[in-house]
N, C-alpha and C positions, 0 to 999 in steps of 0.2 A: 731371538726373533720377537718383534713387539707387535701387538694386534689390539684393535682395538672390541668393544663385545656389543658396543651400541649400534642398532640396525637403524635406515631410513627409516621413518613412517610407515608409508605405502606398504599395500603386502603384498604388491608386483615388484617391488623393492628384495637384492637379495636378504635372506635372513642374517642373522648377526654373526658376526665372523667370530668364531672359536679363538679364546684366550692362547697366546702363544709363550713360551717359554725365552727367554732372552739368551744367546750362545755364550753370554758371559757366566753362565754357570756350567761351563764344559768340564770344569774341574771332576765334576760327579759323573760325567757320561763315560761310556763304553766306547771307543773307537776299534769296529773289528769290518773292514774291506771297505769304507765308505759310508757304514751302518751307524747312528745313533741313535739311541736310547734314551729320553730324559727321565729323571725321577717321578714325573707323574706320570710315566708309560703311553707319553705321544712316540711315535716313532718317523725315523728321517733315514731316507736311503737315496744315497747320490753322491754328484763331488761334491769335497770339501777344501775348505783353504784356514789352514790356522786352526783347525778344530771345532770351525762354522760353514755351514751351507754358502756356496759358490758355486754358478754354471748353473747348475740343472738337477733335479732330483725333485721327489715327493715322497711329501709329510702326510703325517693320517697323525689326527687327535684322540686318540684315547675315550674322551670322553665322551664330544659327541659325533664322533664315527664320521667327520668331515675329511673327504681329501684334496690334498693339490699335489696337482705335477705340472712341473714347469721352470721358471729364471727361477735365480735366485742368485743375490747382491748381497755380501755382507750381513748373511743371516736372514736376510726379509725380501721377502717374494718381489721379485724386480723382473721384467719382460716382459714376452709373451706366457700365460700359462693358463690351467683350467680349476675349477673348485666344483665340488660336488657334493652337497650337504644330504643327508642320508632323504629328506622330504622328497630330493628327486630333483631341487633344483640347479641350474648348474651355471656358471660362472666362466666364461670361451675372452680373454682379448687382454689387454696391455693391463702391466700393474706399476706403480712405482712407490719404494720405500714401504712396501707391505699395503698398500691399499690399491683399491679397485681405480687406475688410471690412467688417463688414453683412450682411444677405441676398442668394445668390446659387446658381447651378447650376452643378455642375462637371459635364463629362459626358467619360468617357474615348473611348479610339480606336473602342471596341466600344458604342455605344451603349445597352445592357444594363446598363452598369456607369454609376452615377451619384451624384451625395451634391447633394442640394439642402436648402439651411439654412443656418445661420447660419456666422457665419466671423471671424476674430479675426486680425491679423496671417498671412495667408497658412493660418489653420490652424480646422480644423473645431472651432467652438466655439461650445455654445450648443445648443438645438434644432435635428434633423436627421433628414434621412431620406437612408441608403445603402442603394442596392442594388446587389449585385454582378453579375457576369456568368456565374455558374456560381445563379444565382436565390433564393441568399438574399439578406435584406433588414433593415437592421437601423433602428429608427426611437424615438428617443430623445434622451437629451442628453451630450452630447462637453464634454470638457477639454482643450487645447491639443492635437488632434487625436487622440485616445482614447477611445472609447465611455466614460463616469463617469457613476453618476448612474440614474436611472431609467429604464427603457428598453424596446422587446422585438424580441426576433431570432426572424427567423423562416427555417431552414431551408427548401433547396427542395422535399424530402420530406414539410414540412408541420408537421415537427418542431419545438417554438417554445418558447422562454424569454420572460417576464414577470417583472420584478426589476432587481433593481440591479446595477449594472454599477460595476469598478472596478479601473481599468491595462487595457482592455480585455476581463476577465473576471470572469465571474457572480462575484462575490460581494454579501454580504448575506443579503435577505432575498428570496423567488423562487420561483418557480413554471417548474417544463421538464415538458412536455407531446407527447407524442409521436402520431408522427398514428395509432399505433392506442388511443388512449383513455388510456394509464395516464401517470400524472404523477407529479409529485414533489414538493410544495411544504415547504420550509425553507428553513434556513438554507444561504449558499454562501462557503464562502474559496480565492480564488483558483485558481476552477472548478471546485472538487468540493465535495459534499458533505461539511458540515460544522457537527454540534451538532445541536439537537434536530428532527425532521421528520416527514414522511406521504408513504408510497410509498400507490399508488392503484393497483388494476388494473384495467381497463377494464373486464371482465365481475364485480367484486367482490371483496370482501373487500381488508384494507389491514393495512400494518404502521407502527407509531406508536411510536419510538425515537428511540436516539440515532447518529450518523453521528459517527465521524472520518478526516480527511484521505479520505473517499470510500469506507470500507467502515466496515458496521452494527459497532458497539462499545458494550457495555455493555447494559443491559437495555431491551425494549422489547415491546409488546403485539400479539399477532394476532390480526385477527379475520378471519372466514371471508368464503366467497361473501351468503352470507344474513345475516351481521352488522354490523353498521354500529355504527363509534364513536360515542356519543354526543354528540348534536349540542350540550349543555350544556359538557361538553368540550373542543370543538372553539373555543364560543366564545369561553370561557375562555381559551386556548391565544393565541388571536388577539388577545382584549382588553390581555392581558398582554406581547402581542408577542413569544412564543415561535413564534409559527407565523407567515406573511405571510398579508395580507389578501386574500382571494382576490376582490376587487371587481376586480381591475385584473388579473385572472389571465386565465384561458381561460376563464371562465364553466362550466367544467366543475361538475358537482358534487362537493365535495372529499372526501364522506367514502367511496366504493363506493375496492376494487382494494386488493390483498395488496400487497408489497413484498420480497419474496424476493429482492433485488439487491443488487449493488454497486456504487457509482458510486462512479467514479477517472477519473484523466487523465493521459495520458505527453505530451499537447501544448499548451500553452499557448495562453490565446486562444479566442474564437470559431467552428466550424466548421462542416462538413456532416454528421451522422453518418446514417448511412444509415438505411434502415427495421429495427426489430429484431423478433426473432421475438418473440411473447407466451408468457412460459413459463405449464405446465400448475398451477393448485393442486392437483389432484390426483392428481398426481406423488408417490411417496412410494420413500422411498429408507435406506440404515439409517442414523442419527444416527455409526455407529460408523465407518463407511467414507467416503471421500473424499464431502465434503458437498456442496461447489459444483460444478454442470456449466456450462460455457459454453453461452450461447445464443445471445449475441448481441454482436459488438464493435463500435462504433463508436468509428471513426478522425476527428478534425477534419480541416479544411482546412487552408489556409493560418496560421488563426490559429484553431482550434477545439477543444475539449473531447475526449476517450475516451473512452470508458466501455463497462464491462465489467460484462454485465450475467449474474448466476447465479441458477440457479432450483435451490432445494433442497427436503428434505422437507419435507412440511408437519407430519410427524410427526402424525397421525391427524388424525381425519374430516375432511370440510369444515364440520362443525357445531360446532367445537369454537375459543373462542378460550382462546389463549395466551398464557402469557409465556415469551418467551423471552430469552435472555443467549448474547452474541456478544464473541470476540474478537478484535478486528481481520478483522472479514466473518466468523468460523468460529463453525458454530452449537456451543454449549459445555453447553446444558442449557435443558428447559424443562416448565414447570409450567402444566397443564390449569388453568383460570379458571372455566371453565365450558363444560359440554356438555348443557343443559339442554333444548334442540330436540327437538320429538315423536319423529323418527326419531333419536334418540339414547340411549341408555340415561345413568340418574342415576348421578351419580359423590358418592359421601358425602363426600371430601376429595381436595382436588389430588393429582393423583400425579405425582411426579418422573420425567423418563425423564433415562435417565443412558446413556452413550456402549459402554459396557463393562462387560460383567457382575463381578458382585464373584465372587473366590473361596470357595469356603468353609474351606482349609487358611486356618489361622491362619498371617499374614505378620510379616515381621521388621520390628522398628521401632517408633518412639512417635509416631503421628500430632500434627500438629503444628497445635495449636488456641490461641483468643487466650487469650493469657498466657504461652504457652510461649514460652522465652528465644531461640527461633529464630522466632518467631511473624511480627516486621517484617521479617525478612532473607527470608523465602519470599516474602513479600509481592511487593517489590521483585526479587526472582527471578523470579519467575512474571509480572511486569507488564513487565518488562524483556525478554525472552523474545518475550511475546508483541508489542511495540513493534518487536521487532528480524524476527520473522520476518513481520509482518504487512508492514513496508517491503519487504524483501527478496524476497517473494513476486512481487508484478505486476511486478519486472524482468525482463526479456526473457532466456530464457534461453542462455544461451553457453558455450563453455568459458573454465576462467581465464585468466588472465593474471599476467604477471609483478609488475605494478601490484595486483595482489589479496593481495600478500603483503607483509608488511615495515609499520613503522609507519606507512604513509602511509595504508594500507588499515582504519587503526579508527576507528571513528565512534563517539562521544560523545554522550549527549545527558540532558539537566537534566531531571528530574521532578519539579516542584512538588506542594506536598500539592493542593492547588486547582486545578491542571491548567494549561495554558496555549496556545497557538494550536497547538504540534505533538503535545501529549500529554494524556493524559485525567489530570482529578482522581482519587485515590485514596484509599486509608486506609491505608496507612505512612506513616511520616515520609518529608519531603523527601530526595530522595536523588540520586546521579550515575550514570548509567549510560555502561559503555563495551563496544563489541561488538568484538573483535577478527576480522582478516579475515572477514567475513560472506561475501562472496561465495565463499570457501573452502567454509565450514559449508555453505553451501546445496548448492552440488554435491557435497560428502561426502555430504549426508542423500539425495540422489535417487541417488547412487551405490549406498547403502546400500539403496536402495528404503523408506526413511520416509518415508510420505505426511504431507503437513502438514497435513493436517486431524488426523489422529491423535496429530501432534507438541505442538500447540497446546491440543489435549484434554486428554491425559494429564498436562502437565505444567501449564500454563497455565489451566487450565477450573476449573469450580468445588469440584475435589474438594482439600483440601489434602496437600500431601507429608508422608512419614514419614522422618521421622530415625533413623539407626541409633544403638544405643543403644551398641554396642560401635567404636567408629572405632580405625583400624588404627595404627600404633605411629610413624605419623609426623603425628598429632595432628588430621591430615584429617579432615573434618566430612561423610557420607555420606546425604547423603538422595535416599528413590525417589519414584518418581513410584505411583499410588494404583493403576494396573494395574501396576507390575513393570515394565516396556516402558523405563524410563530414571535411569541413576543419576546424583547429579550431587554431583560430589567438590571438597570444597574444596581451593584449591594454595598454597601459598608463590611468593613473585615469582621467583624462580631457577628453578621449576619450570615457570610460562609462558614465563619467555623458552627454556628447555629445548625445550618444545611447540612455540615459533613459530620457532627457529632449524632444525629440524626438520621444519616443518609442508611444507614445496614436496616434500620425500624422501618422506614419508609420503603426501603426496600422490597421487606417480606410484606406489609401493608397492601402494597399495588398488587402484589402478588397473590394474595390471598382476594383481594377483594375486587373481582374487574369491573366492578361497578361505583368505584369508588368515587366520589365527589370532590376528592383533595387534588389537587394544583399539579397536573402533570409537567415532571421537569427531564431536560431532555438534555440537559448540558451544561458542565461549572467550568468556567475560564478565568484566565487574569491576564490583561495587556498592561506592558507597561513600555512605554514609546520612548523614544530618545528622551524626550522631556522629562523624565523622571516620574510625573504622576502615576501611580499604579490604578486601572477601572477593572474591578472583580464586575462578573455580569451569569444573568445562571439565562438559559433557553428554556421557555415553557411555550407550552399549548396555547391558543387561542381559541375557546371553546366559543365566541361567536364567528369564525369562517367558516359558513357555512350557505348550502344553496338558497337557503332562506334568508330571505333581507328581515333584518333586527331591525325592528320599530320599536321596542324600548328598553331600555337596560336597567337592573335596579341593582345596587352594593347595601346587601343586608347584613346588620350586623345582629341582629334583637334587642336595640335600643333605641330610647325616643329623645334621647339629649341630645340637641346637634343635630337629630337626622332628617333634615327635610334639604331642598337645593334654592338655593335663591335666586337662582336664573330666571325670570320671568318665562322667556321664551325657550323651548323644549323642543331639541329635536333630534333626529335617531342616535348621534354620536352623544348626549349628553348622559349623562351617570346618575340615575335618581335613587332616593335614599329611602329610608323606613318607611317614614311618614307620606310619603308622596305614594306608599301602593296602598290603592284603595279597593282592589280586586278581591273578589271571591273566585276560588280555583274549586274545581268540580272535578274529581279522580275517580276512576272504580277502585274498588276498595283496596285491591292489589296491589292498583302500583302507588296508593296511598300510603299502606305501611310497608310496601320496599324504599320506599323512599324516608317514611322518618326514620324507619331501623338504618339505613345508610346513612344516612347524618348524623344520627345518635350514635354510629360506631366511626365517623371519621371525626365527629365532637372527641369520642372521649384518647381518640388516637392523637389529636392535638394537647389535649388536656394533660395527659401521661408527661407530652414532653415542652410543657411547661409556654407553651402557646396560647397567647392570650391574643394578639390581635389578627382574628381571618373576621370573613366573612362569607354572606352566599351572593356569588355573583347569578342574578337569573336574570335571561333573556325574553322577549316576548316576540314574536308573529303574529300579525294581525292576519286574519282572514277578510275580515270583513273593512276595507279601506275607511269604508264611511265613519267609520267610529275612530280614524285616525285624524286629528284636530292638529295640524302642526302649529305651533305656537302656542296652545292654550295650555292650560293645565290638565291632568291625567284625568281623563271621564271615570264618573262616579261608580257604574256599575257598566257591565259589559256579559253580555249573554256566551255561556259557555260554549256556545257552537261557532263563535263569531273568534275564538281566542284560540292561539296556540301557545303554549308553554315550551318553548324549545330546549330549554336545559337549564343543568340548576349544576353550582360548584361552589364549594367551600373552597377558599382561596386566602391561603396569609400573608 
């Protein structure tokens, strides 16, 4: 008899079947009434035929104390028979050629845990039903022991998937259902949330979008408690097989419950996730400030799904539906559809709500709309951006490591125009994106206190960046973000590897010094478009967006060669130089030598690493109007009470 000693995976899976002996060495057995005996002291009692096991009889192994009784074919367990391995588990249903095959019940040590169905060479295959010992239950169809294929799991909280199953995880097309009412039915890759779907909440109202890799992206519809998607709609959705068929679902009805969520997963697989809170719709919170709140996490088990589930504004009434546009889960902007309900007042045309109030000081820069020669390069900035921080976000946060720096720590990734299983279709041309240490950036930005919801707004959301029209004399390409909040400057390759050969120094620098005056950097990318050009670009601070309007700016270096500005005429957006400050600054004494001890330790931090051109960008606020002359040249003396100093930054 031949056996094989490799077990499934799974350890609802039987254990490893016990080495067998081959009846071709009968030569050495005892034949006494039916009884054999091999020389490793397995023993076999039953018919024989030829001086090998035929009909029916059981074997016991010697060694690890396993038995079977039952068929048996030419030496190897052939029919109905059962297996009993000393753990307690036990093996009931068809075999062929010595392997587990046919229909049959495995049931483990814990009688709880069981898989009865179909079976293929030792391995679950075919129609089945498992259930485990911690009380989920999964009843569907398996591929060489892997849930594949049509199926439904049902957690022991009550919590249940409907869909297709594939490597052991949802993907396809699926319905998850939770036991307090709200669901999810779409599309699933490799257990999250993926491509177009309907979040459901139990008490009403639903969101109808797009999903990638498990957070909402790209534009999508809300409707309220009282509104329901149109059932023509929905059929359509279904007919076309953009949506699954909800006949084989929960029987829920599909179209009531909002979707304010995010589904994602840190563990692969099948799980338990626990009960989750039901977030409020009317809950209302500002678009501008940190969007998503945690409500609810679910952890898998052994082999189970995450998800992280956020409930944000609903950005007014409950009688109003929406549309809204998401970046990577971050709400980025949304347009009133209709609020047409008795207790709602008539709205004559959508109105936008935007993140951020606009200024009314006229800003620097040439907004950058289609046609403009920088038009596809923002594109691919701002999609790239939002790819990178949208990954980087749901990892668990820690401090760095040595591994997060140096080339090992940059990740890469291809952006088709058409999109493809990790990245959404767009409208640039196809391009390369590369993120230099991410995990750096991310703990600079929370070091720095940028929320990423604001981060992903401002630069990434729907408003486009402005190009400075004037770029600085080393050819650099300077564009802001549409509140002020972020500059983002193009580099030369000698000038990243500069950043990265420096970036672990800088690092502990910011760290050690919260007051530090050096150039906060928030982000190293590299685009490179169909065109071949490569544009490195690093994300810094803009230390003048702020509530105070800037009425003068001066770039000091501590030199009088060169440093005056030749503009005749002087006004807020112009950049004045050494010679042009003609001010006395008036400090109490304090914050006079926290401040030169702060330059004199971010001087000698530049100095160490061989940095020779910064300088100090300082801003000014005027208190006192009257002493602001637009167009003349900088007044000679100005009374201390009359002047604001609003900040001061070494910048290289």
């Amino acid at each position: 008899m031949q056996g094989r000693t490799a077990a499934p995976a799974a350890s609802s899976n039987p254990p490893a079947r016990p080495h067998q002996s081959h009846p071709d060495a009968a030569a050495s057995w005892t034949n006494s009434a039916g009884e054999l005996t091999l020389p490793n002291g397995d023993l076999y009692s039953g018919t024989l035929s030829g001086g090998v096991p035929e009909g029916t009889g059981r074997y016991v192994w010697s060694g690890s104390g396993c038995v079977y009784e039952g068929g048996w074919r030419r030496g190897m367990r052939h029919g109905n028979g059962r297996t009993e391995w000393p753990s307690g588990a036990v093996y009931e249903g068809e075999y062929s050629g010595g392997f587990m095959d046919g229909e049959g019940t495995y049931t483990n040590c814990s009688p709880s845990s069981s898989y009865k169905g179909q079976w293929k060479l030792d391995r679950k295959h075919g129609l089945g039903l498992q259930a485990h010992a911690n009380g989920d239950v999964y009843q569907g169809s398996w591929v060489q022991g892997q849930m594949e294929g049509q199926g439904r799991y049902t957690w022991a909280n009550g919590n249940s998937y409907v869909g297709t199953m594939r490597n052991g995880l949802m993907s396809g097309k699926g319905v998850l259902t939770w036991s307090t009412g709200d669901s999810f039915q779409g599309n699933w890759v490799a257990g999250v949330a993926h491509g177009y779907g309907l979040y459901t909440w139990e008490g009403g109202g639903c969101y109808l979008g797009t999903w990638s890799r498990g957070l909402k992206d790209g534009k999508g519809t809300f409707y309220p408690e009282r509104r329901r998607v149109p059932a023509a709609r929905l059929d359509d959705l279904r007919k076309r097989g953009v949506l699954p068929d909800v006949s084989f679902g929960t029987g829920a009805d599909p179209e009531p419950a909002e979707a304010d969520a995010s589904l994602s997963r840190r563990s692969s697989g099948l799980g338990r996730p626990p009960m989750k809170k039901r977030p409020s719709l009317q809950r209302r919170r500002s678009i501008g400030a940190a969007i998503g709140v945690a409500v609810g996490v679910v952890t898998g088990g052994p082999a189970g799904p995450e998800k992280t589930l956020k409930c944000e504004d609903t950005a007014g009434s409950s009688s109003q539906i929406l549309e809204r546009e998401y970046a990577q889960g971050v709400l980025i902007s949304e347009v009133v559809l209709d609020k047409s309900l008795p207790d709602s007042p008539s709205s004559k045309k959508p109105r936008l709500r935007r993140s951020r109030k606009v200024k009314d000081a006229k800003r620097p820069g040439e907004t950058i709309i289609k046609g403009h020669r920088s038009y596809d390069l923002m594109l691919c900035l701002q999609l790239g951006i939002r790819y990178t921080v949208g990954r980087i976000t749901p990892i668990q946060e820690r401090e760095v490591r040595a591994s997060d720096f140096g080339p090992k720590a940059n990740f890469w990734m291809n952006f088709p125009k058409n999109g493809s299983p990790l990245t959404p279709s767009h409208r640039a041309l196809d391009f390369k994106w590369k993120d230099y240490c991410p995990m750096v950036f991310r703990n600079l930005r929370e070091m720095f206190k940028i929320d990423t919801a604001d981060y992903m707004i401002s630069i990434s959301g729907s408003d486009a960046l402005r190009e400075l029209s004037s770029p600085g004399k080393s050819g650099s390409i300077f564009f802001l973000s549409q509140d002020d909040q972020f500059m983002i400057k193009t580099l030369r390759k000698s000038e990243v590897q500069v950043l990265l050969r420096m970036l672990p120094y800088y690092y502990r620098h910011v760290h050690a010094y919260e007051n530090t005056l050096v150039t906060k950097f928030f982000g190293l990318h590299r685009v490179r478009p169909s065109s071949g050009q490569k544009f490195r670009f690093v994300v810094m601070g803009n230390m003048f967006c702020t509530e105070l309007r800037i009425h003068r700016r001066f770039d000091l270096k501590g030199s009088s060669l060169g440093r005056s500005t030749e503009k005749i005429k002087i006004d807020e957006n112009t950049t004045l130089k050494d010679l042009d400050l003609n001010y006395s600054f008036y400090l109490e004494p304090s914050w006079r030598d926290a401040l030169l001890k702060q330059i004199e330790i971010d001087s000698e931090f530049l100095r160490n690493h061989s940095i020779m051109d910064y300088s100090l960008l300082l801003g000014f606020h005027y208190r006192a109007r009257q002493n602001l002359q637009i167009g003349s040249s900088c007044p000679e003396s100005i009374l201390p009470d009359k002047l604001t100093v609003l900040s001061e930054a070494a910048r290289q």
